[in-house]
C-alpha positions in Angstrom: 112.2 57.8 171.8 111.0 59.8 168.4 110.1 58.5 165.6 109.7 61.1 162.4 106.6 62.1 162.7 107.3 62.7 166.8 110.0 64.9 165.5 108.1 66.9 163.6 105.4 67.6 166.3 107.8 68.7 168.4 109.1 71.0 166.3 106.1 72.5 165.5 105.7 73.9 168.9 108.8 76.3 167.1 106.7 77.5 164.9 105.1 81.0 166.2 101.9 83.1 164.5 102.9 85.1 162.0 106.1 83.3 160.5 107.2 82.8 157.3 108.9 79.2 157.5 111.0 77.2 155.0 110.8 73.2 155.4 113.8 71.4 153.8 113.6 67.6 152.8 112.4 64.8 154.6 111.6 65.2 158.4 111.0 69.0 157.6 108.2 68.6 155.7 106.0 66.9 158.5 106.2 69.2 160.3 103.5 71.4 158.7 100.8 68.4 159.3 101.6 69.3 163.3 101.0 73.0 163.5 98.6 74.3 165.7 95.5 75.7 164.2 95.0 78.8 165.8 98.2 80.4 164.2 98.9 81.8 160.9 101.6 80.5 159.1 103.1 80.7 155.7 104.9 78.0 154.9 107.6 78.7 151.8 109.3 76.3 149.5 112.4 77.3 147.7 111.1 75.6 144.3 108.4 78.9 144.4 105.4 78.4 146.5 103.7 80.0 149.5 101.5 79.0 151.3 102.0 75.2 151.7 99.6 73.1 153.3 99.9 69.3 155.2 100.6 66.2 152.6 97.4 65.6 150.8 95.3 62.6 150.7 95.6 59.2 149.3 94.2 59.8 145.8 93.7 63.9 145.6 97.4 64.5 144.7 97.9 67.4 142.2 101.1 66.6 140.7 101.8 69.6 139.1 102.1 70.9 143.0 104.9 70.0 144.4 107.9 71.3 147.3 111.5 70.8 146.7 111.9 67.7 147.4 109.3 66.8 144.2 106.6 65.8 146.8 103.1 66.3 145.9 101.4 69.2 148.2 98.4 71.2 148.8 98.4 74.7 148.8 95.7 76.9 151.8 93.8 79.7 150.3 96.0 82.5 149.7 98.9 80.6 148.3 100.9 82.0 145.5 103.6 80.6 143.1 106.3 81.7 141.6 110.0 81.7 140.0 112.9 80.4 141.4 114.3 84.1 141.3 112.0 85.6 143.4 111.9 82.5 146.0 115.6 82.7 146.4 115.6 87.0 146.6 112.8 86.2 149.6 115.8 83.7 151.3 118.6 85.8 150.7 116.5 89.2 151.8 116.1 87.4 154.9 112.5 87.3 154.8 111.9 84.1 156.1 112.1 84.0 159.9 112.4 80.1 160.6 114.4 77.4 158.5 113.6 73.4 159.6 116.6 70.9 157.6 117.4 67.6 157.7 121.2 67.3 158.0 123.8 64.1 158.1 125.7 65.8 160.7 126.1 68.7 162.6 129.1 70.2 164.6 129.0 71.4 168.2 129.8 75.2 167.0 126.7 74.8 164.7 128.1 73.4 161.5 126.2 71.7 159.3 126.8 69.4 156.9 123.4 67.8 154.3 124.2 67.8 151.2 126.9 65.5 150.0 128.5 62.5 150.8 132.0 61.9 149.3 132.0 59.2 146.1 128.3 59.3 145.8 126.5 60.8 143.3 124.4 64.8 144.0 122.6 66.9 141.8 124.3 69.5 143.6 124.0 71.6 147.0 120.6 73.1 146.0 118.9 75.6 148.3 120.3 74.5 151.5 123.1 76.8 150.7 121.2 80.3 150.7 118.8 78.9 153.3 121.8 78.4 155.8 123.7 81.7 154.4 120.7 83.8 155.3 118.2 82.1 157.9 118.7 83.8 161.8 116.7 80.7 162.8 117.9 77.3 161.7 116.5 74.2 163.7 117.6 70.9 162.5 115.7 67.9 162.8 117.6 64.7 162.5 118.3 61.2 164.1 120.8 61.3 166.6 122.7 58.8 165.3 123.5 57.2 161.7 121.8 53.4 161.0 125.5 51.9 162.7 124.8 53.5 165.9 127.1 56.6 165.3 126.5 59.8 166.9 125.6 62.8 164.1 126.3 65.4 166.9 129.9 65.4 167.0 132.6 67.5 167.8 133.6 68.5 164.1 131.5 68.1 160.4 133.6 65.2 158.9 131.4 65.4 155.9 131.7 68.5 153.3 129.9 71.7 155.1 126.8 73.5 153.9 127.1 76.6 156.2 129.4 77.2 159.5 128.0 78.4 163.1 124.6 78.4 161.7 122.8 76.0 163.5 120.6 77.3 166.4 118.5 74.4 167.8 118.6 70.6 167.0 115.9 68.1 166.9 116.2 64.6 167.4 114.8 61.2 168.3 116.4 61.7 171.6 116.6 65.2 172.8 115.9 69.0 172.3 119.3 70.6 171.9 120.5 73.9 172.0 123.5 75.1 169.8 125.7 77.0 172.4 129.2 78.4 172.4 130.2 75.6 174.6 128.6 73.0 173.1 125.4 71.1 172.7 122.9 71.9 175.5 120.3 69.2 176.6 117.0 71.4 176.6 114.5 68.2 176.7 114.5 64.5 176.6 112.5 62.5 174.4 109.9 60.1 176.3 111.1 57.2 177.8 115.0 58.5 176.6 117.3 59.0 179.8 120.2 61.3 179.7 122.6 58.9 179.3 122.0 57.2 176.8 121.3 61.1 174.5 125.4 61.6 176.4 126.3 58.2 175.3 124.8 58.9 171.3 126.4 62.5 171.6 130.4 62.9 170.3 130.4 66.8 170.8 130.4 68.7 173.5 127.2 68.0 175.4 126.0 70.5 178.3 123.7 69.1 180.7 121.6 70.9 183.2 121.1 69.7 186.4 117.0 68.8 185.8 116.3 68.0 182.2 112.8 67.6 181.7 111.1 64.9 179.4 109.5 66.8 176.3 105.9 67.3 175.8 104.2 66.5 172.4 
């Protein structure tokens, strides 16, 4: 089994050279500790920054540089900044080519639902919105099930929906999983995670191969 960090590594391996790659909040923004160093990557942030680097150290935070989720960052050489207008023309020009989010649930078509949770309190959807509307390449990296033990991959969003047949590949502490017209398709196990207990944790529609191999980190 996964913890955050694992999830993020293995996501990584998603990340190509040359891509221009949006990290949503929370798991998503590990992920840029874990990519490989022999590929170029620009790493964008929908608050207006390019060029994002890993977390900084314990006592050289900048905190006038930050991502979206108000976390402190370091920038690579190169990096640029700019306004909110201009980082949302890049998302909705389609000019990013890989969007990582956290979600709270996601539907076996590829819903996705991460923004709100009815009678609690949101600043509002934020950039999830235009990231989902525009990205070709959304993976989602998430727990596979919610702190009572109840699967997030289910057959339909109960939760209000940030985009519709969107998502393309899921994440978890269990399993690689690929969105599919037929369901969820078990691409990789997590170590030590059998495919039971990823069918047991699943509610959608859950495709399984006849060898699923255990993931590589």
């Amino acid at each position: 089994m996964l913890d955050k960090n694992g999830i993020a590594k293995r996501i990584a391996k998603e990340v190509k050279d040359g891509y221009y790659v949006n990290l949503g909040i929370g798991i998503p923004t590990l992920v840029a500790n874990f990519v490989r160093d022999d590929i170029q990557v620009e790493f964008q942030s929908e608050n207006g920054v390019l060029g994002m680097g890993p977390f900084p150290w314990e006592g050289e935070e900048d905190a006038d540089i930050i991502n979206a989720g108000k976390q402190t960052i370091t920038t690579l050489p190169g990096a640029s900044f700019f306004d909110s207008s201009l980082s949302f023309a890049m998302i909705r020009g389609q000019h990013v080519d890989l969007t990582i989010l956290g979600a709270m649930e996601v539907a076996d078509n590829g819903d996705i639902a991460n923004w709100k949770i009815p009678g609690k309190m949101v600043k509002g959807m934020g950039g999830a919105m235009d990231l989902v509307a525009s990205a070709e390449n959304i993976i989602v990296a998430m727990m596979h099930t919610n702190k009572a033990g109840q699967s997030k991959l289910l057959k339909k969003c109960s939760l209000p929906l940030t985009g519709v047949r969107c998502v393309k590949k899921i994440v978890t502490n269990l399993a690689v999983l690929e969105v599919t017209g037929d369901g969820f398709l078990l691409l990789e196990r997590a170590p030590g995670v059998s495919v039971e207990t990823i069918r047991e944790a699943t509610e959608g529609r859950l495709i399984v191969p006849e060898k699923v191999p255990e993931m590589a980190l």
